[in-house]
C-alpha positions, -999 to 999 in steps of 0.1 A, spaced: 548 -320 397 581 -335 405 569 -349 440 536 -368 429 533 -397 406 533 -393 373 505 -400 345 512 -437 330 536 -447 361 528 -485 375 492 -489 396 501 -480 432 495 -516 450 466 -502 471 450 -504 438 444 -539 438 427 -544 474 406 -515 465 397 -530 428 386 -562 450 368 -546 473 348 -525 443 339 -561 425 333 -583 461 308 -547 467 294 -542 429 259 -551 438 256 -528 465 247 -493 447 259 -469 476 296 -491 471 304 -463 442 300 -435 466 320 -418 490 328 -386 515 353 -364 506 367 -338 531 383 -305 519 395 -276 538 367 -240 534 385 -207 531 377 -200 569 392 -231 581 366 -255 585 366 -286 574 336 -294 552 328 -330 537 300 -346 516 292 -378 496 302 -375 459 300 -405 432 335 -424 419 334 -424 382 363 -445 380 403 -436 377 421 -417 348 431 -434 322 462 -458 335 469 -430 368 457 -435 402 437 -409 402 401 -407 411 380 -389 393 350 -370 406 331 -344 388 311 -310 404 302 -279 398 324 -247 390 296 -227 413 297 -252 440 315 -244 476 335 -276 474 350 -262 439 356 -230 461 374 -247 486 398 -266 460 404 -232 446 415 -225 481 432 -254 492 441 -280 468 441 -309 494 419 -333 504 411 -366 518 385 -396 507 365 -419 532 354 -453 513 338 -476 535 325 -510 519 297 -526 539 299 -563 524 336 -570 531 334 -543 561 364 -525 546 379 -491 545 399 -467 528 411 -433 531 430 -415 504 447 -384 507 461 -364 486 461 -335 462 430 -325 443 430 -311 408 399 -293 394 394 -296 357 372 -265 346 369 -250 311 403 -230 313 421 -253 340 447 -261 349 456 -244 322 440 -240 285 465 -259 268 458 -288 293 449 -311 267 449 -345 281 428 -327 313 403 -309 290 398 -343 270 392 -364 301 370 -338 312 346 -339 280 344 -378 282 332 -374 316 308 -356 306 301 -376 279 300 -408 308 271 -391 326 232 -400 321 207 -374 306 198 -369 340 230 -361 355 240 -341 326 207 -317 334 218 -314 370 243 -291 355 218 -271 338 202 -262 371 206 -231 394 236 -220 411 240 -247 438 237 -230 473 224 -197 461 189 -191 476 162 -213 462 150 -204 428 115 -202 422 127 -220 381 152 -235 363 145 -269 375 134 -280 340 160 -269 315 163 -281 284 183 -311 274 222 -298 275 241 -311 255 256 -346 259 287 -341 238 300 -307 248 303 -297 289 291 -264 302 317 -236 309 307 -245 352 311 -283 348 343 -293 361 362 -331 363 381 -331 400 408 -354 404 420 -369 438 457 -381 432 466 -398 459 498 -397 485 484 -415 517 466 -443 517 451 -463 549 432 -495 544 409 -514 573 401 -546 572 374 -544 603 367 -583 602 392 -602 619 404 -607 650 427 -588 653 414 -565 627 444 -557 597 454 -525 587 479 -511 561 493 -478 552 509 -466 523 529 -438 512 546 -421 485 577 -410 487 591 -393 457 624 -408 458 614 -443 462 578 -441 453 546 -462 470 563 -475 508 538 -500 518 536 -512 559 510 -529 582 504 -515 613 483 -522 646 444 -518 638 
């Protein structure tokens, strides 16, 4: 789209505090995940913890996989928005990134989407057996199943049709720097005719 940044544009410079902040953080497990808040059909917010697999190729843009089945699919389908909450207890930093979210599924966003549908099969690809046969399980939300828990091994080069690769593209980005005193803070914000804006502002 004409008012978000483009595939293969220069990294946003919020990309380098939050690349430090990833390696000062690596040997902290729970550093790789955070909450991501979307907007449900009836106008609730809902949020939950989901795992960064990294960014797309040379975009900013997070990527995050799910399910197709799952209510946090449903409410991208509804609302394509969506903000990130990265908090990293070592350096006491965080991060929230909103912006628009883009879910990858087997005929989206469109079937000719060939860069999406490749990115989408090497995250697949990226996971572990493990993950992969998360996938394989029941419906997630849908009354307990009695089975289904053990499927067989899916395959680890092709996805199934309900596996989807969402992607957070960023538009607003706030970083907190909580040691410090005073703490600092800084926002930053794309504008489409003069790109990333960066500013500090009171904590």
């Amino acid at each position: 789209m004409a008012d978000t940044p483009e595939i293969g544009l220069d990294l946003a410079p919020w990309r380098s505090p939050l690349a430090r902040a990833l390696h000062r953080n690596r040997a902290l497990p729970n550093a790789r995940y955070l909450q991501l808040a979307t907007l449900r059909p009836n106008g609730y917010p809902a949020n939950r913890t989901v795992v960064f697999r990294g960014f797309w190729g040379t975009t900013n843009q997070l990527q995050i996989v799910t399910d197709a089945r799952s209510a946090k699919a449903e409410d991208i389908r509804h609302c394509a928005h969506g903000e990130a909450c990265w908090y990293f207890p070592k350096t006491r930093e965080q991060f929230r990134l909103g912006g628009t979210l883009t879910l990858v599924g087997q005929d989206a966003p469109t079937p000719q989407s060939t860069p999406y549908q490749i990115a989408r099969k090497t995250a697949w690809q990226a996971l572990s057996d493990g993950a992969r046969s998360q996938f394989m399980w029941p419906a997630p939300g849908a009354p307990r199943a009695t089975e289904g828990f053990t499927p067989d091994r899916p395959d680890p080069t092709v996805p199934p049709e309900h596996f989807c690769l969402l992607l957070l593209e960023p538009m607003h980005v706030d970083h907190l720097e909580l040691r410090g005193d005073p703490q600092n803070r800084w926002v930053y914000q794309w504008e489409a005719a003069t790109g990333w804006q960066q500013q500090a502002v009171n904590p």
